[in-house]
N, C-alpha and C positions, 0 to 999 in steps of 0.2 A: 300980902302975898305969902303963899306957904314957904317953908322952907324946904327947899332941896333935900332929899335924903342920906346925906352924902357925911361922912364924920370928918372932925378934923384935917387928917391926914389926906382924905381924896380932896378936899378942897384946896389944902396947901399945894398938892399935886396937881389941879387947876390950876391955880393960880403959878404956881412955877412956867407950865408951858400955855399960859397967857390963852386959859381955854376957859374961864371961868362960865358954869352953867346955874341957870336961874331955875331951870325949869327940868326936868328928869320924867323918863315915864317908868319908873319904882315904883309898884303896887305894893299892900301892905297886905295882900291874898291874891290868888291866884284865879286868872281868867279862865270859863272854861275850856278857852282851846287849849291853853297850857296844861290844863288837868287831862283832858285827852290824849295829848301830844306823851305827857309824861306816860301813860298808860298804856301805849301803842308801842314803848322801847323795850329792847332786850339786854342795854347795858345800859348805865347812869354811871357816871363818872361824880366823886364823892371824894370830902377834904374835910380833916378835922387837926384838933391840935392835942399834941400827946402832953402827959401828963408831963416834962417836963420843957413844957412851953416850945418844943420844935414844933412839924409840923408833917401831914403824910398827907399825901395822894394817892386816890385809887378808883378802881372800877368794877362794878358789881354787876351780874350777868345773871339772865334768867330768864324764862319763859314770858314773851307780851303779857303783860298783864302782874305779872310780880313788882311793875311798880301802881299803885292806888291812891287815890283822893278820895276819899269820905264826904270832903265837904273843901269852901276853897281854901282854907286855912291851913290843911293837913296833909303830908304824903304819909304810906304804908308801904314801905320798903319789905318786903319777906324773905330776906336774907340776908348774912352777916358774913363778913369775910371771917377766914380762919383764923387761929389765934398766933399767927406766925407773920401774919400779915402787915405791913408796918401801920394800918387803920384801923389796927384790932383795936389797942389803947385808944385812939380818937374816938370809938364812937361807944360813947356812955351818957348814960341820962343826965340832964342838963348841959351836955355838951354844945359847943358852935360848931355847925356843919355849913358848907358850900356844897350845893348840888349844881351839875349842870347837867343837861338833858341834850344830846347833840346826836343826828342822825349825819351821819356821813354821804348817806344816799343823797340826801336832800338839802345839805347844806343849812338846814335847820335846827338852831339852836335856843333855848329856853336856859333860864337859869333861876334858884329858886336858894336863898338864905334862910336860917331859923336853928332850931333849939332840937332835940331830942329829947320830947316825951318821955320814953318810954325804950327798955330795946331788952327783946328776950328771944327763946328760939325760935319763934316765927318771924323775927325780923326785928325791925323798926317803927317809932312813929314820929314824923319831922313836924315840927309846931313851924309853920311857916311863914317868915317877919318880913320877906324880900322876896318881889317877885317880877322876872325882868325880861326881856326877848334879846337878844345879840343880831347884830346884822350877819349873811353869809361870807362875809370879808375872808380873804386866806385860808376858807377850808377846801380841801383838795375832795373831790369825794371817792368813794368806796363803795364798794359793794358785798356785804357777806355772802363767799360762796362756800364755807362750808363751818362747821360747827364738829370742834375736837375733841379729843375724849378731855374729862374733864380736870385738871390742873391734878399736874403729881409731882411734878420738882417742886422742893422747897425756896424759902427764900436762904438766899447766900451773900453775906458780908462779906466786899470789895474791900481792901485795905487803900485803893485807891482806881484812877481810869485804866481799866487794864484795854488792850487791844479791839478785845470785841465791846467796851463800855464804849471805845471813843468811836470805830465804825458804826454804831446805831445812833449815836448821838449825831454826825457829820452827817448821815445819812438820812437822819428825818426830815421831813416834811411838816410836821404837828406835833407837837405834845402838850403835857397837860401842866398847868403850875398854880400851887394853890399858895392863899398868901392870906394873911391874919392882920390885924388891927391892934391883935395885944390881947392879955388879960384885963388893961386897966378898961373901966368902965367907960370908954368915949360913948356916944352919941350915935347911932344907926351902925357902929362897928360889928366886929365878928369874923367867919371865914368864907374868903370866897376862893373857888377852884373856876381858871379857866384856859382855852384853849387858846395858844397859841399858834402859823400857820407859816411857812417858807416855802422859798427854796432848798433843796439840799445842800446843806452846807450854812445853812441862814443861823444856825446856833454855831460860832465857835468854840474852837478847845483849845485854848493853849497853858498847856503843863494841866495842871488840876482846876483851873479855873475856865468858867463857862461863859462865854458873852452872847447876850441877845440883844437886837433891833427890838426896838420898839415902833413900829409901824402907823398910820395911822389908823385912829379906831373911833369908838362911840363917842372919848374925851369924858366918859366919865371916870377914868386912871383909877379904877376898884385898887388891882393889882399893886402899880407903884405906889398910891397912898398909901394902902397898906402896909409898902415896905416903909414908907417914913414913918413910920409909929412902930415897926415891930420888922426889923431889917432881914427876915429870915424866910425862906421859900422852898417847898418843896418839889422837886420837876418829876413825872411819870412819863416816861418813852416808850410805845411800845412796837415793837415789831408785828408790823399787821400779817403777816404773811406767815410768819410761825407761834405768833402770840407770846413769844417771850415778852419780860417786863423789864424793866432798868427803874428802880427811884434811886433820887439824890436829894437829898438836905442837906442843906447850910446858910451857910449868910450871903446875905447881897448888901449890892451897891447900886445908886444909880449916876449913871452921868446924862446931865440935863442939857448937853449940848448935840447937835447932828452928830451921828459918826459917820463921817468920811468914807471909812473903812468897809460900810455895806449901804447900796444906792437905796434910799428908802430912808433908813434908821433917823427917826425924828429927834432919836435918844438913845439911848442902851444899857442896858442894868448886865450886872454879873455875878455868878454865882461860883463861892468856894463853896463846894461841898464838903462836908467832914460826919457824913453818914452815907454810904450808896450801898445799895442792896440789887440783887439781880436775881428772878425767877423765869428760870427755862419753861415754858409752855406756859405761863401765866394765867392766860385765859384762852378759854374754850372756843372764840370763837376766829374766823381766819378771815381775810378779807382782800379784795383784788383791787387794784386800782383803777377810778376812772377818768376823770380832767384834771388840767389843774383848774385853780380858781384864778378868773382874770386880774383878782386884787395881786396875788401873790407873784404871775408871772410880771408887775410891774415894780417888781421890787429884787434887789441884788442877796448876793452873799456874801459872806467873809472868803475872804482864799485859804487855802489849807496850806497851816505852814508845813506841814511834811511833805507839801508836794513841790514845797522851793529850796 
């Protein structure tokens, strides 16, 4: 029987929450629906590890069709964040990238692992080693209704959660969290960036540390293995409605027991951040709300303690 595709650290993550999997559907290329699916997007959400082993999240935006497959091994990304960007350092040739592909409208998500080729002013080229679908669990959906001029604030260094960091955080619904394996050479490792989904209020804040549920999900724990080999995460929040951006980097934890504290939480990892960065208008494009997701409405919050 083959072996699972899964390194060390997801496995240990298996076996912690008594999920062990024999069998994975981890392709090593990409089917054609997912080469269409990725071709058909206007944003892709993208995760890499900077050069002094943290880690950044991000989202790159463009015309249908700015992102490309060649063949199924390959994406063609033709564009590159700015050099201000906290992904600017992350995405260099030979680099580990986490792609995810996720339509809001449709609750539809694709995800895609591998290397960087190649990267100049026409973009990127992703050598692609992982390639995988997400169920529609906790995504709320969206709709683009309109597309903004294109990104002119800069990024700005937070010295810590100021006011409006902690109302968009209490306030999301989704964000993004990418998580790594390490430098050290494991076995199917690397980065993956993925989507997280709530209640408002589903990520707490208390002081400068961040708590998350962990919900149920595929059980293949990419994320928290990740964190037992390389305990560091980076989160991207964004305000759909004016495109601003929030990242934060730092370390995590995880605790392997239910938390009480939000109805759902099978677990809950947390995060000290000791890098947050904030960019006013972020991205160009704006978006309304439409359902929530029936997975999400079955699951609670944390309470806010400024509101006791």
């Amino acid at each position: 029987m083959a072996v699972p595709p899964f390194h060390e650290g997801e496995r240990e993550a298996q076996g912690r929450a008594g999920a062990v999997l024999m069998q994975a559907a981890i392709r090593d290329a990409m089917p054609d629906q997912h080469r269409q699916f990725f071709a058909g997007l206007t944003y892709l959400a993208i995760a890499g590890r900077t050069a002094d082993e943290g880690l950044a999240a991000g989202i790159l935006c463009g015309p249908a069709g700015f992102v490309s497959s060649p063949d199924p091994t390959r994406l063609l990304i033709r564009t590159l964040p700015d050099a201000a960007d906290p992904l600017a350092d992350a995405l260099r040739p030979g680099a580990a990238v986490g792609i995810l592909g996720i339509d809001f409208a449709t609750r539809r998500r694709n995800r895609a692992n591998g290397r960087i080729l190649s990267s100049g002013a026409e973009g990127m080229i992703i050598a692609v080693e992982q390639s995988f679908g997400n169920c529609p669990k906790y995504i709320q959906t969206r709709e683009i209704v309109a597309t903004g001029p294109e990104p002119s604030g800069s990024w700005v260094g937070l010295d810590g959660l100021n006011d409006r960091a902690r109302s968009l955080i209490r306030s999301a619904d989704s964000f993004l969290v990418a998580s790594s394996s390490g430098s050290e050479p494991l076995s199917h490792g690397g980065v993956d960036i993925s989507h997280r989904g709530g209640r408002p209020g589903f990520v707490a804040v208390n002081g400068e540390t961040l708590t998350i549920p962990d919900f149920a999900g595929n059980r293949y724990f990419n994320t928290l293995g990740n964190f037992l080999r390389h305990p560091r995460a980076a989160l991207l929040f964004i305000d759909f409605e004016t495109g601003d951006l929030l990242h934060l980097e730092g370390r995590v934890s995880v605790d392997w027991f239910p938390d009480p504290a939000c109805e759902g939480a099978q677990r809950s990892w947390t995060v000290v951040p000791d890098a947050i960065r904030r960019r006013p208008g972020g991205l160009p494009l704006r978006w309304a709300f439409g359902d929530w997701s029936p997975a999400t409405l079955a699951t609670g919050c944390y309470p806010d303690p400024a509101a006791g």
